[in-house]
N, C-alpha and C positions, 0 to 999 in steps of 0.2 A: 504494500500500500504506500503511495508518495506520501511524503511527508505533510505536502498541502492538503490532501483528502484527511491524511491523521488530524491534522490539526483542527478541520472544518466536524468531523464524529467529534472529537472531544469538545468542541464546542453548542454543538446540537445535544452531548450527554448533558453539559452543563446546565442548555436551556430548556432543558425535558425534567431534571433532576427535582425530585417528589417535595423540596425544598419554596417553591416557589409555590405549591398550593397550601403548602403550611403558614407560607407568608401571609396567602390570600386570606386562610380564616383566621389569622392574626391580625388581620386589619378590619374584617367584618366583624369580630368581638370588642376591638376597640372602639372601632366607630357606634357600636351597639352599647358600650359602656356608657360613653359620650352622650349618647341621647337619653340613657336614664338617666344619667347626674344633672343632666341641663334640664330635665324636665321642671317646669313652674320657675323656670327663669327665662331673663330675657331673649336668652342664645337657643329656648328648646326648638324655635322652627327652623333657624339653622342645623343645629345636630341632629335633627330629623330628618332634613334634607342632607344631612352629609353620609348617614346612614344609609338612606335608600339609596345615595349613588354610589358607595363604595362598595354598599348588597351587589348592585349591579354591575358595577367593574369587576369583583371578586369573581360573580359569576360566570361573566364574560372570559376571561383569564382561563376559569376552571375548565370552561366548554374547549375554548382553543388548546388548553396544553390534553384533553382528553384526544382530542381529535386528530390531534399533530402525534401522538402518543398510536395511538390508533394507524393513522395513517403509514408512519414508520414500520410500526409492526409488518405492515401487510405491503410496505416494498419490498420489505428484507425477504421477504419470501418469494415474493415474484424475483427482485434482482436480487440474486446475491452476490457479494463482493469479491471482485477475482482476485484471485492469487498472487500475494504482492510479485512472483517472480516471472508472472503472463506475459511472455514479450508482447510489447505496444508495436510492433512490425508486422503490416499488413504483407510481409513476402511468405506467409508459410502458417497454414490452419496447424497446430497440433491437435491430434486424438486425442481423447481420457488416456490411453494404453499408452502411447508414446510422452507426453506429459509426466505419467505416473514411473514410466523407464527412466526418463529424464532426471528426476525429484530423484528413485531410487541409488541411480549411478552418481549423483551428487553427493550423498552420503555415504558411499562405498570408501571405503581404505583398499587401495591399488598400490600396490609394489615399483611400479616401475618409479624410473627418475623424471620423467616428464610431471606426473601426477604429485612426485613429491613437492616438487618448485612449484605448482599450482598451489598444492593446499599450503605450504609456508606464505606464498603473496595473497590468498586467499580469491586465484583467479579462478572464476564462471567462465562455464562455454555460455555461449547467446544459447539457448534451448533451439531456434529456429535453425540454426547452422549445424545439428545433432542429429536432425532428425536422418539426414540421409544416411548415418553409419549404421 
């Protein structure tokens, strides 16, 4: 996964995190505090009105992070996220089966001396330039 798409999930986790509806019904019991103590004072049709709009902000917030919540869910399953090491090179479809050979021999310990100088610099073949052997 590039490091800009990492960074863009952790920020979508951040702005989904169960945090921000805690927030909400901390500002919907405040604001409901608010309008009982102002009650029989001069401020109670303001805190009454601040009430019913921060009811309705809160709930607004709730509906949206349910839905974006919701919504996420059910990309992830239609798209799911490729393989951070999927070449982005349109010269060469990989199979499952060549792919998973690919991934396989990646992690293999090979004797020869070509293989060792590789895994000391910790050089990758392209997987698209593999497939033909």
């Amino acid at each position: 996964m590039s490091e800009k798409l990492k960074h863009r999930m952790e920020e979508i986790d951040k702005d989904l995190a169960h945090s921000w509806i805690e927030l909400s019904d901390r500002v919907r019991d405040l604001s409901a505090a608010l309008k009982v103590k102002a009650a029989g004072t001069a401020l109670a049709a303001d805190a009454d009105h601040l009430a019913q709009e921060a009811d309705h902000l809160c709930g607004h917030v709730e509906r949206i992070h349910a839905d974006v919540n919701d919504l996420v869910a059910k990309l992830e399953i239609q798209i799911p996220l490729l393989e951070p090491d999927v070449p982005a090179s349109p010269k060469s479809e990989l199979t499952e089966m060549e792919w998973a050979r690919i991934q396989r021999e990646n992690h293999e310990l090979r004797g020869d001396f070509k293989d060792v100088l590789k895994a000391l610099f910790m050089w990758r073949d392209d997987p698209a330039d593999r497939v033909g052997k």
